[in-house]
FIFI-208188 format. One line per 8 residues: number of its first residue (from 1); their letters; for each residue x, y, z of N, C-alpha, C. Coordinates in steps of 0.2 Angstrom, whole numbers, plus 5000, padded with zeros to 4 digits. Layout:
REM residues N
NUM) A) X/Y/Z/X/Y/Z/X/Y/Z; ...
//
This chain:
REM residues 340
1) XXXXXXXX) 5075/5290/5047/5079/5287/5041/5081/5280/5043; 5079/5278/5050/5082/5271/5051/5080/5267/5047; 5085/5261/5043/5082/5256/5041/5083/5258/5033; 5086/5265/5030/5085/5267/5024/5093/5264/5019; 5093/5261/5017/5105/5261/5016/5106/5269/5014; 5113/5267/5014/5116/5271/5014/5117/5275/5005; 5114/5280/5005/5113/5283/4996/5120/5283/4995; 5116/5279/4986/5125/5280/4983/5127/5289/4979
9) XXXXXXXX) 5121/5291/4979/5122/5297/4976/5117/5301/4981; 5119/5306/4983/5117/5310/4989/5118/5320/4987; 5112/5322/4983/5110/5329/4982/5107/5333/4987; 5111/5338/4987/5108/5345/4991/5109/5350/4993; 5103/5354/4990/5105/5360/4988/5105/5361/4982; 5105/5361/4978/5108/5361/4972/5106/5366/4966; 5110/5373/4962/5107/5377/4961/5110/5378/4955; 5109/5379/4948/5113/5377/4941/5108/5386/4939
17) XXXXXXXX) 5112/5391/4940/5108/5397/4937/5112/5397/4928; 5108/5401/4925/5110/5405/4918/5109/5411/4917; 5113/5418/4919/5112/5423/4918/5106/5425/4920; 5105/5424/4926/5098/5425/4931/5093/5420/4930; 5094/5414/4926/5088/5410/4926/5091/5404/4929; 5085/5402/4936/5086/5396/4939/5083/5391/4938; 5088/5389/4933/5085/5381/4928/5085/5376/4934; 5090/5377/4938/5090/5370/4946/5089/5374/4950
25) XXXXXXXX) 5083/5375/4954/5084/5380/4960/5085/5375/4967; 5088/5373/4970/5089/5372/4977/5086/5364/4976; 5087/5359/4972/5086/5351/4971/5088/5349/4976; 5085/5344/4980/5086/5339/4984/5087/5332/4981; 5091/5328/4981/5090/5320/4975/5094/5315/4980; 5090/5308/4981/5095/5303/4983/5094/5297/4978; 5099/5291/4977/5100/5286/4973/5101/5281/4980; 5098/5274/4979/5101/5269/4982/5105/5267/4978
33) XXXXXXXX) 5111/5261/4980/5113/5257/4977/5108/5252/4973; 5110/5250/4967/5104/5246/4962/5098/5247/4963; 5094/5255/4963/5088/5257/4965/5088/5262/4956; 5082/5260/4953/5078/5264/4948/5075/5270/4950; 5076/5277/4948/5074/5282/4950/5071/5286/4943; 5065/5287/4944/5062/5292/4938/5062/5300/4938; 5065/5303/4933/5065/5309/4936/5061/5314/4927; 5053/5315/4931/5048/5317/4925/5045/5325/4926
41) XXXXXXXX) 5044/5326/4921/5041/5336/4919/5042/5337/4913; 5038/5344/4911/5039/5345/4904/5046/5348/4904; 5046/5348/4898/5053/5351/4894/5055/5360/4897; 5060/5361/4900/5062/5367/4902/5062/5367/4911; 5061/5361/4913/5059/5358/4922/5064/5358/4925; 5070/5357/4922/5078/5356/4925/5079/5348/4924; 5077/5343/4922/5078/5335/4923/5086/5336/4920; 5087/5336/4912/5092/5337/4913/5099/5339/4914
49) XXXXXXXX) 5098/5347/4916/5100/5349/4917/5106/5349/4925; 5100/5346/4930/5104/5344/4936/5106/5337/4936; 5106/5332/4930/5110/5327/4931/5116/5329/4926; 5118/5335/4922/5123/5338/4920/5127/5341/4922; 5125/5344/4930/5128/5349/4935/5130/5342/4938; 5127/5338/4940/5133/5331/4943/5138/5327/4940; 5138/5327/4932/5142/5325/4929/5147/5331/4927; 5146/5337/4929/5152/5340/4929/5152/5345/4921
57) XXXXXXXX) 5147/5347/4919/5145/5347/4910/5141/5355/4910; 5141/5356/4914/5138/5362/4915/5145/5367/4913; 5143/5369/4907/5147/5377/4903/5147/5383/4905; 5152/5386/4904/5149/5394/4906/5143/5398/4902; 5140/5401/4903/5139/5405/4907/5134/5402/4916; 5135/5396/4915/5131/5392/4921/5135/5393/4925; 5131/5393/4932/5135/5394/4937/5132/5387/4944; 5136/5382/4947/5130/5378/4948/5136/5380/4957
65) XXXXXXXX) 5129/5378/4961/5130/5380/4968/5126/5372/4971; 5129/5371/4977/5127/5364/4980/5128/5362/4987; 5127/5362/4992/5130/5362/4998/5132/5356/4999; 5129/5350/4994/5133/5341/4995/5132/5340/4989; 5137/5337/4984/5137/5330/4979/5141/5327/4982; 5139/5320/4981/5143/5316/4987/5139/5310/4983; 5144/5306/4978/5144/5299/4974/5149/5292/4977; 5147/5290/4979/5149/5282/4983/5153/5284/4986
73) XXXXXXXX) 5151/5289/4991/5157/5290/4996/5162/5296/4995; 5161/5300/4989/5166/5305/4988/5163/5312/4988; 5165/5314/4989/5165/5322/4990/5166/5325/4983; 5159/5327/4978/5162/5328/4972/5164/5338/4972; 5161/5339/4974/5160/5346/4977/5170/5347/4978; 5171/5343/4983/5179/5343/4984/5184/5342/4981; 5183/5336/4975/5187/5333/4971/5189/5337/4966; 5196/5335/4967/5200/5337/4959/5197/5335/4950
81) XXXXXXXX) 5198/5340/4948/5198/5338/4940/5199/5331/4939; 5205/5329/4940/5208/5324/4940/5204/5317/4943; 5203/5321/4950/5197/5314/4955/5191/5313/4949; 5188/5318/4948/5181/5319/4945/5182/5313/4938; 5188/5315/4933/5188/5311/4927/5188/5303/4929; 5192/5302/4936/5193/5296/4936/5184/5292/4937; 5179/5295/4940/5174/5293/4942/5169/5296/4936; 5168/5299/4934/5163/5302/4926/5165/5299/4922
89) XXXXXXXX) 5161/5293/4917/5163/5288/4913/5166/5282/4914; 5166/5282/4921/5169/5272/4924/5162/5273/4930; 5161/5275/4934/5160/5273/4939/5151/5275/4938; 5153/5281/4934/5145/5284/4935/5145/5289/4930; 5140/5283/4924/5140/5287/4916/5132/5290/4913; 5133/5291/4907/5126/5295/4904/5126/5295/4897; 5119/5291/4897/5116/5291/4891/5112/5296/4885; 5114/5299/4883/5111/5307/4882/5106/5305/4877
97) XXXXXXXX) 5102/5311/4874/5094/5311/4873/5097/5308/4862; 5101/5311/4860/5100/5310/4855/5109/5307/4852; 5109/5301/4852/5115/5298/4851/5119/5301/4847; 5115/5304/4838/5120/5305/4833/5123/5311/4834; 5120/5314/4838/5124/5322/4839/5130/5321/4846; 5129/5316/4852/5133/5313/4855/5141/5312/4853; 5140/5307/4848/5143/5304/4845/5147/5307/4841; 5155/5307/4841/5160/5311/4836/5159/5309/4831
105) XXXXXXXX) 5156/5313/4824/5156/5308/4817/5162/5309/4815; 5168/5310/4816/5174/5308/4813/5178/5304/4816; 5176/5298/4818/5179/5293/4821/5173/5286/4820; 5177/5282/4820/5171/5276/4819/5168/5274/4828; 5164/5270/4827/5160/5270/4832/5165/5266/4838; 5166/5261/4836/5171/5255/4839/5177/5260/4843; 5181/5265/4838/5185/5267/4841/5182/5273/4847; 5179/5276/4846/5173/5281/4853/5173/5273/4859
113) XXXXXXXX) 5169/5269/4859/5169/5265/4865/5176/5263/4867; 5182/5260/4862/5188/5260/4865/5191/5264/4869; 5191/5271/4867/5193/5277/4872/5191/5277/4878; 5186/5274/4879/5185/5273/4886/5188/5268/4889; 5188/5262/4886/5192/5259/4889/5200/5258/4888; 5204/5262/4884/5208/5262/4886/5210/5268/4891; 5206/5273/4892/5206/5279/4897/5206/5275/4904; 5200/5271/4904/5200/5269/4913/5204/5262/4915
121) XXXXXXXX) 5202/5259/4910/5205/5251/4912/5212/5253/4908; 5213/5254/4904/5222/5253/4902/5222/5247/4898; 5215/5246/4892/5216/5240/4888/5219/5242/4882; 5223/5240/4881/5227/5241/4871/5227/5232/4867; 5226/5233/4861/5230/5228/4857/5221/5224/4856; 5224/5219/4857/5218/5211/4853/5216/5213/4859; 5218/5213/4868/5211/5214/4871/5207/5219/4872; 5209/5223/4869/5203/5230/4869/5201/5230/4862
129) XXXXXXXX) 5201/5225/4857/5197/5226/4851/5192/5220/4853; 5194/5214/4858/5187/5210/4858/5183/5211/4864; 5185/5214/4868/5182/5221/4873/5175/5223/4870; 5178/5228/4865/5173/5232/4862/5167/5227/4859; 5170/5222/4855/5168/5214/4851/5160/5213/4857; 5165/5211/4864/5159/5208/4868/5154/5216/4869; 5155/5219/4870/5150/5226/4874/5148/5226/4868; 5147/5227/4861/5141/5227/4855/5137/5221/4855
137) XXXXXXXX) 5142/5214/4855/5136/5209/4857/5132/5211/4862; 5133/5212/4868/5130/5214/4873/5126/5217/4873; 5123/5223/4869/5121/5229/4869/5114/5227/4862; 5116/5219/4859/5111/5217/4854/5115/5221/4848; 5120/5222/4846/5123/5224/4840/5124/5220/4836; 5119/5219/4828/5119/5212/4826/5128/5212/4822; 5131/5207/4820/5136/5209/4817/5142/5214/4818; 5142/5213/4828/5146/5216/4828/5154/5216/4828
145) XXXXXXXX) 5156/5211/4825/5164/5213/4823/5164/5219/4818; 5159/5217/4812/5160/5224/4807/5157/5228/4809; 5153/5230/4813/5151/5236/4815/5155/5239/4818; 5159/5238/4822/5165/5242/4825/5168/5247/4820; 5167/5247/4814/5170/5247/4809/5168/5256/4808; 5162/5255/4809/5158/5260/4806/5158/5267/4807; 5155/5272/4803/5155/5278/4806/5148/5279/4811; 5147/5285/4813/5138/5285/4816/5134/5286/4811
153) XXXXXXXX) 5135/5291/4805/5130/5293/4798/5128/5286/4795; 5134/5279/4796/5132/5273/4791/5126/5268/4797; 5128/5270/4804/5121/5266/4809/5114/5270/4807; 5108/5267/4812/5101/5269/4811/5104/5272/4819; 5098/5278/4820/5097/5280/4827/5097/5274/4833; 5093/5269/4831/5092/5262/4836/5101/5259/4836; 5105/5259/4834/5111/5255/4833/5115/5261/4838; 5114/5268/4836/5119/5273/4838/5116/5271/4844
161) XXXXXXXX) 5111/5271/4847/5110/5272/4855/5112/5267/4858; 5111/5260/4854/5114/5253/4856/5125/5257/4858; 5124/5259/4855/5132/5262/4854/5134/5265/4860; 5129/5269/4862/5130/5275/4869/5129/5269/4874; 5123/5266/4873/5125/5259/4879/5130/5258/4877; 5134/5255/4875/5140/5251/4877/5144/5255/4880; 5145/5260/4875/5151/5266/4881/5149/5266/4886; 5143/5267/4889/5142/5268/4896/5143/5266/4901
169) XXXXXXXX) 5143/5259/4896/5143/5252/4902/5148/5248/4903; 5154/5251/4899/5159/5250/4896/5165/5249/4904; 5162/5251/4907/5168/5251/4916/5164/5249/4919; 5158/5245/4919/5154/5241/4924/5152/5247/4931; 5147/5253/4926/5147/5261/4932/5141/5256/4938; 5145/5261/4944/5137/5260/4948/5131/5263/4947; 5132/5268/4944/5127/5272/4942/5126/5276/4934; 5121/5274/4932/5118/5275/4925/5112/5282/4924
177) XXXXXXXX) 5115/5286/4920/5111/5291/4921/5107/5290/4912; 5100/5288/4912/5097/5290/4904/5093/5295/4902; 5094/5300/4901/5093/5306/4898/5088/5304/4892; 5082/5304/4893/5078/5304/4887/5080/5300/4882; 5081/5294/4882/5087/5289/4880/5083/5286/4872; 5074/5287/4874/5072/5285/4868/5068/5290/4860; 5068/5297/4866/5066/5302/4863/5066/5302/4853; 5072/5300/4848/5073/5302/4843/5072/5295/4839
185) XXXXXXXX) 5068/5291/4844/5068/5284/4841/5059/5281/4838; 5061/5277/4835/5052/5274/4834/5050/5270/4837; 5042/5271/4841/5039/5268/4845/5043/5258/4846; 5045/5256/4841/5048/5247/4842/5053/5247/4845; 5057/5252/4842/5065/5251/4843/5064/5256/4851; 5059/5259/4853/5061/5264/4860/5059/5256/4863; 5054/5253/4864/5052/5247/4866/5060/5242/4868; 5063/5241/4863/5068/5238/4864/5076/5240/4867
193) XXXXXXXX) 5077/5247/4867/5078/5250/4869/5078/5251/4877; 5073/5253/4880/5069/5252/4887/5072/5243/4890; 5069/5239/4884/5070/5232/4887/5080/5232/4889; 5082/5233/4885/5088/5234/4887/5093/5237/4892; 5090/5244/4891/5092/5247/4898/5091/5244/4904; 5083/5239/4905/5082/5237/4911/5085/5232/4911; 5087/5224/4907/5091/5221/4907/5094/5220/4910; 5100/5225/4908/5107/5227/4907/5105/5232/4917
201) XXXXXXXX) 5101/5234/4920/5104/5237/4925/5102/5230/4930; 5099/5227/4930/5096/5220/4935/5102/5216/4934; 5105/5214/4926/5110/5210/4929/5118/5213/4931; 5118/5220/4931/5124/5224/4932/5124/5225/4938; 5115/5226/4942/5116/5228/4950/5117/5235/4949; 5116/5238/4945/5119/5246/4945/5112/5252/4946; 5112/5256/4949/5107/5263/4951/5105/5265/4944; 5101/5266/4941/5099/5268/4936/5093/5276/4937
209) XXXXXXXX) 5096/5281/4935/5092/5286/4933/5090/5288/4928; 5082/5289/4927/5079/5288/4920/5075/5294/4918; 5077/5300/4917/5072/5306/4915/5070/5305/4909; 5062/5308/4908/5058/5306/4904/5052/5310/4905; 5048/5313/4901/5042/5316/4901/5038/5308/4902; 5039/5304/4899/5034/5300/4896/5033/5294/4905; 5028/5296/4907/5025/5293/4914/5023/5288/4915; 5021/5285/4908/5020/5276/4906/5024/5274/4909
217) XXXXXXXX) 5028/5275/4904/5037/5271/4905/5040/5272/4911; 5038/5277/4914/5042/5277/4922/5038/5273/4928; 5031/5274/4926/5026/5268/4928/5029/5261/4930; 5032/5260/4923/5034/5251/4924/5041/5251/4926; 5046/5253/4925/5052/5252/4927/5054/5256/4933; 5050/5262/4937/5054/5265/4940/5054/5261/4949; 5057/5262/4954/5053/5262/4960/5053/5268/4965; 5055/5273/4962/5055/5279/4963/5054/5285/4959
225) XXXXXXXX) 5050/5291/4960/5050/5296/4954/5052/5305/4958; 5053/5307/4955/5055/5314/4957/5051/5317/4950; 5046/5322/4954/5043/5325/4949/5046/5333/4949; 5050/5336/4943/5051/5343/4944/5048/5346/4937; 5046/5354/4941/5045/5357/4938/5047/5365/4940; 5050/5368/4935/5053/5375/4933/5059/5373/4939; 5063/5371/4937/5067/5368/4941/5070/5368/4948; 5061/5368/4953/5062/5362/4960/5059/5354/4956
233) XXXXXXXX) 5061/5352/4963/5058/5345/4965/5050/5346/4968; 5045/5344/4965/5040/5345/4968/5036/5341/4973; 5038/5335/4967/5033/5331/4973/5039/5323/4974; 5041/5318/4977/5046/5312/4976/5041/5309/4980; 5038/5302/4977/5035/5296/4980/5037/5290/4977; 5037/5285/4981/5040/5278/4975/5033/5275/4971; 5033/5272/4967/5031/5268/4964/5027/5261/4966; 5019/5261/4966/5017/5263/4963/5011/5269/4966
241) XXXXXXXX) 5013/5272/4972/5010/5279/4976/5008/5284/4973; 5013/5285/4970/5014/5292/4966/5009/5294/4960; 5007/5285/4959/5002/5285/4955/4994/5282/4955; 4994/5281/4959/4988/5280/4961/4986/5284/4965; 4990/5290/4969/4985/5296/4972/4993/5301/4972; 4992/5305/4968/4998/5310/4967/4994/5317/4973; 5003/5317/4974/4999/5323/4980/5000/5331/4977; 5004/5332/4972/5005/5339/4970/4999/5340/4965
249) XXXXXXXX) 4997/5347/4964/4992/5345/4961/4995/5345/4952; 5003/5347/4951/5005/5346/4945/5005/5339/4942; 5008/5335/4946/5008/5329/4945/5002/5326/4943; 4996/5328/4948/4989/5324/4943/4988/5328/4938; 4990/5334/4938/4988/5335/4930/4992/5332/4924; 4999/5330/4925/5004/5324/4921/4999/5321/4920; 4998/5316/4925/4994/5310/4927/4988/5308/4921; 4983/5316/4921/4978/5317/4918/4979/5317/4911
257) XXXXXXXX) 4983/5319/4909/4985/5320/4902/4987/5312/4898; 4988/5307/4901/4988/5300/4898/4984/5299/4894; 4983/5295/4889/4978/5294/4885/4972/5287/4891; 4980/5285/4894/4974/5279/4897/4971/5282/4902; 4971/5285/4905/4967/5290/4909/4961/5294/4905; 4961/5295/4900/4954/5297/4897/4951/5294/4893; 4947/5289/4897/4944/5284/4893/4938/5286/4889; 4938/5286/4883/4931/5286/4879/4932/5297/4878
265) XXXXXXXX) 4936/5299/4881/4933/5307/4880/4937/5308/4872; 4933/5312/4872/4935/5317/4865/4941/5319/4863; 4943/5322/4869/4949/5327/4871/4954/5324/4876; 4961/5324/4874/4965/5324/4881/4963/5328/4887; 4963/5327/4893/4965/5335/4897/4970/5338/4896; 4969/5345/4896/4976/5348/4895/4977/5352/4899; 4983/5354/4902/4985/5359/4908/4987/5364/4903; 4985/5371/4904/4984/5377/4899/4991/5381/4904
273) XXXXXXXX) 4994/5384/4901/5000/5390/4903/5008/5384/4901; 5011/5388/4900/5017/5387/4902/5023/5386/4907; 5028/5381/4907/5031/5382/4913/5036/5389/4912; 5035/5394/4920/5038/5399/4919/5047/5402/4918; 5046/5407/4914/5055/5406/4912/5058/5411/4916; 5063/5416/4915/5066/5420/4920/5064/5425/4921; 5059/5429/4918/5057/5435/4919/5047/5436/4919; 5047/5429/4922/5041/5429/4923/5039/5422/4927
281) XXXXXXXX) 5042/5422/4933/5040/5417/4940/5040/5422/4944; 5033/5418/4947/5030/5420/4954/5033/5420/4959; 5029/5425/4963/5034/5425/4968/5032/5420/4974; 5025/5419/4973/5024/5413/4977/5026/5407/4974; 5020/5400/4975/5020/5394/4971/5022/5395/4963; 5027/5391/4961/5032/5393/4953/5022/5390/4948; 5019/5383/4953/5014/5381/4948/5008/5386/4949; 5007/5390/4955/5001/5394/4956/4996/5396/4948
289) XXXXXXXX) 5000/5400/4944/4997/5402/4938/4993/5397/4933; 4995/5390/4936/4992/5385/4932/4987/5381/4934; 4986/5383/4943/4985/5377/4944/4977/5379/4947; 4972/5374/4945/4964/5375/4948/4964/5374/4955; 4970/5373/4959/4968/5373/4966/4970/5378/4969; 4975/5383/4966/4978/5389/4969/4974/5393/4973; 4977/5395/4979/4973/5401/4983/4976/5406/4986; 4976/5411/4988/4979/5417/4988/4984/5416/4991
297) XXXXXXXX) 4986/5411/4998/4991/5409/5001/4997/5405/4997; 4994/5402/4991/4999/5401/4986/5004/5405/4983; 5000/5410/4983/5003/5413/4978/5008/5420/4981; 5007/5419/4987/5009/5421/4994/5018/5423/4994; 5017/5417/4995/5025/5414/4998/5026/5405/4994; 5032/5405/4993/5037/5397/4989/5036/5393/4995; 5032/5389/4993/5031/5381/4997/5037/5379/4999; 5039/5376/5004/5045/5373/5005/5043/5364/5004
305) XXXXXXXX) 5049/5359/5001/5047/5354/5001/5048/5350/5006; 5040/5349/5007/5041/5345/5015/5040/5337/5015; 5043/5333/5020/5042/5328/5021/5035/5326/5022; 5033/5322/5020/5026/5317/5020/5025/5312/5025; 5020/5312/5030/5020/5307/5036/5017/5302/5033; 5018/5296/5034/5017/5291/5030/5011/5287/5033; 5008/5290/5037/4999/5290/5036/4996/5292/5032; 4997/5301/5031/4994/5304/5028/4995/5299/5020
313) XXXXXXXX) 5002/5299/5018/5002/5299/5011/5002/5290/5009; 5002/5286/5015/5002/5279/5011/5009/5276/5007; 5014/5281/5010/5021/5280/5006/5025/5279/5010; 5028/5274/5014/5032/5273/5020/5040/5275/5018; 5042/5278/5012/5048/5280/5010/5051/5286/5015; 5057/5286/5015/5059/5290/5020/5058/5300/5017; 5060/5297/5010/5060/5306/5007/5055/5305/5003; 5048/5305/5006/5043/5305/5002/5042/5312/5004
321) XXXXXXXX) 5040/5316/4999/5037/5324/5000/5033/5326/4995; 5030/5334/4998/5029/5335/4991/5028/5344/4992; 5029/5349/4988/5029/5356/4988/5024/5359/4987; 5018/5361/4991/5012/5362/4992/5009/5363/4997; 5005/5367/4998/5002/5368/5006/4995/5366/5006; 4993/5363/4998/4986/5359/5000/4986/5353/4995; 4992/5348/4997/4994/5342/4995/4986/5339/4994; 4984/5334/4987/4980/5330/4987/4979/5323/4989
329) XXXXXXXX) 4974/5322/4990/4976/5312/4990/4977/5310/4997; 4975/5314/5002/4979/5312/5009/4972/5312/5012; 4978/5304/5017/4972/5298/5019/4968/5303/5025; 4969/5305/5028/4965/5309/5033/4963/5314/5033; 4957/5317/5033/4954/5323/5029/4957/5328/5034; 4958/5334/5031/4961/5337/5030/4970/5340/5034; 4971/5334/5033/4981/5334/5035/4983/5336/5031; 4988/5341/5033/4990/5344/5027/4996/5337/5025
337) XXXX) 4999/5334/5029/5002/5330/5026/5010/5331/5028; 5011/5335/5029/5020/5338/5032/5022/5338/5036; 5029/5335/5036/5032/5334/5041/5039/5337/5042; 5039/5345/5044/5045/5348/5043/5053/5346/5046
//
């Protein structure tokens, strides 16, 4: 790890159960300071679900277990209610997948962002209405004095997300978590969107977490990706490794499934089965049943995620790994690649 900084967010262990089903089973995750992190899988994978158990959002009947959260220095495992409020929504926020349902509809939009600021900064009066005034211009809110005005029913989905940015950004966080941030939007406005989130983190200097099925989009903007499935971490490589030889064999099946990856065929590839739910995971590899390289040792015994020697993988990152006992894509034939 020499020569790595010091992570501003530091997961381990991390286990977010529901009535026997383990949507996080045992996550490993680090953020640098102003480091872009992708976090990609189908729907039901844990993404995010374990950036919910870090923001403290996890309801009963969950139960989340951890051996470290530990965000710029604090012990959040440790922390009071109290500790935790002061740092969730100033210091380290989240942009959720579909704003209108986010968003109170009995309150205008202006005053949802002033709450924050008057909760952490302690602004009232003219300077917390031109507060709000600069963070919509900001956010590319056209006409934003009147739009503070507004309910969320009278914005377009593209304005309300513009909205969730601002709150977010609203206490200058070190760290940005975006939750499916374009999912409910149209291909122009997701476009403009994305433009703004990265913007907005290059000139803020802030950590930005980006979960997203869509592996384009994590392609250009990421420089690290955490691939999870049935909720491990399977395969973590930076950008752009992970994509020009992915070692887990689920990741090239993602991969595969691109349109620009099948040129001229008829057909998408498509990875057949489902990801497993609580009464029907393996007791080996969680992907064994899916995957065309499985072999009876697969299905054996649960892969531990190992570290990647950075021969075999062409990934000099310190927590490069992947969870698999016949990683693909590695430089020297036949290395398994691990470095426990």
């Amino acid at each position: 790890m020499h020569g790595t900084p010091t992570p501003l967010l530091r997961i381990r262990n991390l286990s977010v159960d529901f009535d026997g089903l383990a949507a996080v089973d045992h996550v490993d995750l680090s953020v640098a300071p102003g480091e872009v992190v992708g976090i990609v899988g189908e729907s039901g994978s844990g993404k995010s679900v374990t950036m919910l158990a870090l923001m403290g959002l996890v309801d009963a009947p969950g139960q989340v277990r951890a051996d470290e959260i530990r965000f710029n220095g604090v012990d959040l495992l440790a922390a009071t209610a109290r500790e935790r409020r002061r740092i969730v929504g100033k210091d380290m926020s989240m942009v959720f997948q579909d704003a209108l349902t986010s968003l109170n509809p009995s309150y205008t939009v202006g005053f949802q962002v002033a709450e924050v600021l008057r909760r952490h900064q302690g602004l009232r009066g003219s300077a917390l209405r031109k507060r709000v005034v600069e963070l919509f211009e900001h956010v590319e809110i056209p006409d934003a004095k009147a739009r503070i005005g507004a309910f969320p029913h009278q914005l377009s989905g593209g304005m309300n997300q513009r909205v969730m940015i601002a709150m977010a950004i609203a206490c200058d966080p070190k760290l940005l978590i975006a939750d499916e941030p374009t999912t409910a939007l149209d291909v122009t406005i997701q476009a403009q969107i994305m433009r703004l989130l990265l913007s907005l983190q290059k000139e803020r200097g802030m950590a930005l977490v980006l979960i997203s099925h869509d592996l384009a989009v994590v392609s250009e903007v990421a420089q690290r990706v955490a691939v999870m499935y049935a909720g491990e971490v399977i395969e973590t490589r930076t950008v752009p490794a992970i994509f020009d030889a992915p070692h887990h064999p689920y990741t090239h099946a993602l991969l595969q499934a691109i349109p620009e990856n099948n040129p001229g065929a008829a057909r998408l590839a498509a990875l057949p089965g489902v990801v497993p739910g609580r009464d029907d995971r393996p007791s080996g590899c969680l992907f064994a049943p899916r995957c065309v390289h499985a072999v009876d040792a697969c299905r054996a015994a649960r892969p531990a995620l190992a570290r990647l020697d950075p021969l075999d993988s062409r990934d000099p990152h310190a927590d490069a790994a992947v969870r698999c006992i016949r990683p693909l894509n590695l430089a020297r034939a036949g290395a398994q690649g691990a470095v426990q």
